[in-house]
C-alpha positions in Angstrom: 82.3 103.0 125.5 78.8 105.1 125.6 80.9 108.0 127.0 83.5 107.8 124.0 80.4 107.7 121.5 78.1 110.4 124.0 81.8 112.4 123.1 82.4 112.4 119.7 78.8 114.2 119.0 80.6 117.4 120.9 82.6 120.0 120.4 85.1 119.0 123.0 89.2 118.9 124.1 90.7 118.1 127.0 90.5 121.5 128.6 87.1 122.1 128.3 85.2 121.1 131.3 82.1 119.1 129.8 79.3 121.8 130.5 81.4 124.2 127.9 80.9 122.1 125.5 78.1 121.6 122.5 76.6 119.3 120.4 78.3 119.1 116.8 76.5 115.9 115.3 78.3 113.9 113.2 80.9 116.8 112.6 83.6 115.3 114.0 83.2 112.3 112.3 82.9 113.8 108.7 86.2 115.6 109.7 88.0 112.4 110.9 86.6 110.8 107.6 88.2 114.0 105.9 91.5 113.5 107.3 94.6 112.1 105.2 96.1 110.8 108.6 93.5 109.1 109.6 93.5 107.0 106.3 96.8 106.3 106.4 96.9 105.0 110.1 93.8 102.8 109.2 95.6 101.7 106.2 98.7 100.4 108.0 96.7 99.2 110.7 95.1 96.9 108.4 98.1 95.8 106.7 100.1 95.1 109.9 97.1 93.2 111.2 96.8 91.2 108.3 100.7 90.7 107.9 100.6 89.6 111.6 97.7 87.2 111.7 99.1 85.0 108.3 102.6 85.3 109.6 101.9 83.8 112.7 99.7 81.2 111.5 102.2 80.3 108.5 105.1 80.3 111.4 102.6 77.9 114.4 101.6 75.4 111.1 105.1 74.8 110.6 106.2 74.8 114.1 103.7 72.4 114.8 104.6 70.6 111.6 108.3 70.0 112.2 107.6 69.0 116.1 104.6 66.4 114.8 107.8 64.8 112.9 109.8 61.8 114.0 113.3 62.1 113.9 116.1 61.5 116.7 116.2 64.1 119.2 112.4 64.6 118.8 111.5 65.0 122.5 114.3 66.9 123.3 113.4 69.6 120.8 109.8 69.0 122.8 110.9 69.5 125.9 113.3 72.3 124.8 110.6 74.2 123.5 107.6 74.2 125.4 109.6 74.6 128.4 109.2 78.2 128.9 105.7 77.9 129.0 105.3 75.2 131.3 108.0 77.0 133.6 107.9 79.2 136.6 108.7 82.9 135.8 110.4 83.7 138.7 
């Protein structure tokens, strides 16, 4: 993670070996900060994250919900469902 930031202060690709490089400052950063792709990528990162995290909690609460119910068949549906995770893979 030091590398990655000792990096992005350098005006470097992939070819370059790391001794043909030189220090840019935070050049590379305004130019990321600059760049409509960046924004956009952050911008759906955010929105699938956020998407994902409530969708999956609104989904476990009322998994957890309906199997916290009594009703005929109740262990069953138990059984049926946490068996996959209490199973052998192979």
């Amino acid at each position: 993670m030091l590398y990655g930031l000792y990096v992005s202060f350098l005006d470097r690709n992939s070819i370059k070996k790391l001794s043909q490089t030189h220090f840019v400052g935070l050049k590379n950063i305004a130019a990321v900060l600059k760049d409509e792709n960046f924004w956009s990528s952050f911008a759906n990162s955010l929105e699938f994250t956020a998407l994902y995290v409530v969708g999956t909690m609104v989904l476990a609460i009322a998994i957890a919900v309906f199997l916290n119910k009594k009703f005929s068949g109740v262990e069953i549906v138990r059984t049926i469902y946490y068996l996959p995770y209490v199973s052998n893979i192979i």
